[in-house]
N, C-alpha and C positions, 0 to 999 in steps of 0.2 A: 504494500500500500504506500505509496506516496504521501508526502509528508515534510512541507516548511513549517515549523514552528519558529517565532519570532518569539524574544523575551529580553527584559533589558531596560522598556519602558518606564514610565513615573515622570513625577512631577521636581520640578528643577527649577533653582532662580537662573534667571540673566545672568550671563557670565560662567554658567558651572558648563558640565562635562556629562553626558551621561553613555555608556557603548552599549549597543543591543548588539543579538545575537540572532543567527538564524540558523537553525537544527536540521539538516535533511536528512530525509529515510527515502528507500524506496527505490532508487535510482543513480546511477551510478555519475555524483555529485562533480568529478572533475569534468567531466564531459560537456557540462552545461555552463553559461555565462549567468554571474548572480550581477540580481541588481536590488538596488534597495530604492522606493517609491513610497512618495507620502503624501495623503489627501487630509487637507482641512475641511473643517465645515464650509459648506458651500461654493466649494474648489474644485476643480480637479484636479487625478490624482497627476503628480507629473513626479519624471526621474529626476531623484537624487544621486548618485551614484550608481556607476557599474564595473565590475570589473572581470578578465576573459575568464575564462577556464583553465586556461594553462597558462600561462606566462606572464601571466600577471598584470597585462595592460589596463589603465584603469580611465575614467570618465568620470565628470562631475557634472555638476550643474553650475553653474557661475555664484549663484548665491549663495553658495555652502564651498566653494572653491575658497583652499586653503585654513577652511574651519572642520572639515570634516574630514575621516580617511575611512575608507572602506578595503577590506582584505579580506583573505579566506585563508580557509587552512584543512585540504584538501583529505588529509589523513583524518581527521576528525567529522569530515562530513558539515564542515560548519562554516558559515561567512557570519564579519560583522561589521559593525559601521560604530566610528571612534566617534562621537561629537562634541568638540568642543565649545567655547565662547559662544554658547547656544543663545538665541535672541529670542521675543515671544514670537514672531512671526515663522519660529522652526516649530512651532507648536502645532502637531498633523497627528493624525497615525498611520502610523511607520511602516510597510509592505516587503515581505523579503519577495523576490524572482527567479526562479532561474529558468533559464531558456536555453531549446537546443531545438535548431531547426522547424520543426511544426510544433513541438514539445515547450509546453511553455505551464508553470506551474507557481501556486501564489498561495504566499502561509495568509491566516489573517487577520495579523497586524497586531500591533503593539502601538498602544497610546503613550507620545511624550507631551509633556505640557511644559513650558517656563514661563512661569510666572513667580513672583514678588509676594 
């Protein structure tokens, strides 16, 4: 059975740090490109980060460019997304991906909030 689990989420001031995590079953994890996507109220969802399957190339979004890092670690089955100097407007919930070809599969989601 297939299986993203995302965890990591909660609530955070301005300025803090929080890393989620995303757990894959199911599927044989290095094969696929992970990305990590986040929908606020009233939003749509759009990419934060992605990074390949193998070699580690990775993708941002310009507004999280240089505040956030996204990595995986392939033996574990697990990607995560670092985030630091979090602002309220990173305030979504959080979508792990991975994709491979027609194959395309989505945990669902972890709530970050920053607020004061």
């Amino acid at each position: 059975q297939v299986q993203l689990v995302e965890s990591g989420g909660g609530l955070v001031q301005p300025g803090g740090s929080l890393r989620l995590s995303c757990a894959a079953s199911g599927f044989t994890f290095s094969r696929y490109a992970l990305s990590w996507y986040r929908q606020a109220p009233g939003k749509e969802r759009e990419l934060v980060a992605a990074v390949a399957g193998v070699g580690g190339r990775t993708n941002y979004a310009g507004s999280v460019k240089g505040r956030f890092t996204i990595s995986r670690d392939n033996a574990k089955n697990t990607g995560y997304l670092q985030m630091n100097s979090l602002k309220p407007e990173d305030t979504s919930v959080y979508y792990c991906n991975a994709k491979s070809g027609f194959m395309d599969y989505w945990g669902k989601g972890t709530l970050v909030t920053v607020s004061s």
